[in-house]
Phi, psi and omega in degrees: 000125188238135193271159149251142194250137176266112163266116135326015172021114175282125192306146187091340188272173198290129194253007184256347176298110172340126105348142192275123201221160172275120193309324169206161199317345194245356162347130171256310175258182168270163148246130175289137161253134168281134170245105222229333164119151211272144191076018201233167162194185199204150182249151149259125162275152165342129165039031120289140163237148197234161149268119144278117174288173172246318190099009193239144152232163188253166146231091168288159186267119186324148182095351185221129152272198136251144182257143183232127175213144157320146167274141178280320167292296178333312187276332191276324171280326180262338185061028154302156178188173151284104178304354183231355164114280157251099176293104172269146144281147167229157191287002187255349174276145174230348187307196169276155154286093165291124180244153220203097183224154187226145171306083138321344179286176149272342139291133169311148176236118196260164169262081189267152150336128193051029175256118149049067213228337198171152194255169146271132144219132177271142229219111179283139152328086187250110170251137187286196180234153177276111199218125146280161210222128211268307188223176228215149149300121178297155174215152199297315155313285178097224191260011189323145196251204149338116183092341179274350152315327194114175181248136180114000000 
């Protein structure tokens, strides 16, 4: 099933700047762009963080999020990155859309207008029910934490 996510425009926002699309066919995300205003950019210094707008609000279909990631060329050439790892949209959100990003480098990283900043990727949704529980079912991990699986 493939949804459709209804985009918004923010009033002010750049009407000549892409809708967010996938670069080739086999693409899992889109790309998100910043929208800062023509001519405008915004600087990171090292392990600053910022909101970057888009200039986008979503309408998602009950039953789908959108996920916000980091770009991989981008964190690998620039140390662009994401402060929360992974960003949900929930479908019930209208606000603006924002990437909440941070300098991982060493060097300041400037932003320009309509560049690049993050992909969407859309994701369907189960929310489970929550049940308190007198005990829990054994498992072979059992409560083993972080590392415990092994090496390798």
């Amino acid at each position: 099933m493939q949804p459709d996510i209804m985009i918004l425009k923010d009033a002010g926002a750049d009407p000549d700047l892409p809708l967010p699309a996938y670069e080739t066919a086999g693409a899992a995300g889109a790309d998100l762009r910043a929208d800062l205003g023509r001519g405008a950019e915004m600087t990171l210094a090292p392990l600053e963080r910022k909101l970057i707008p888009t200039g986008l609000r979503m309408q998602i279909p009950a039953g789908f999020e959108v996920q916000v990631r980091a770009r991989s060329g981008a964190a690998l050439r620039d140390g662009l990155s994401l402060v929360n790892g992974v960003g949900t949209i929930d479908a019930d959100y209208r606000g603006p859309v924002g990437v909440i990003a941070i300098n991982l480098s060493e060097k300041s990283l400037v932003i320009r207008h309509g560049d690049r900043i993050a992909q969407i990727v859309v994701a369907p949704v189960v929310q489970a029910r929550f049940v308190a529980a007198e005990a829990l079912d054994d498992t072979a991990r059992g409560a083993g934490g972080f590392g415990s699986t092994g090496r390798g």
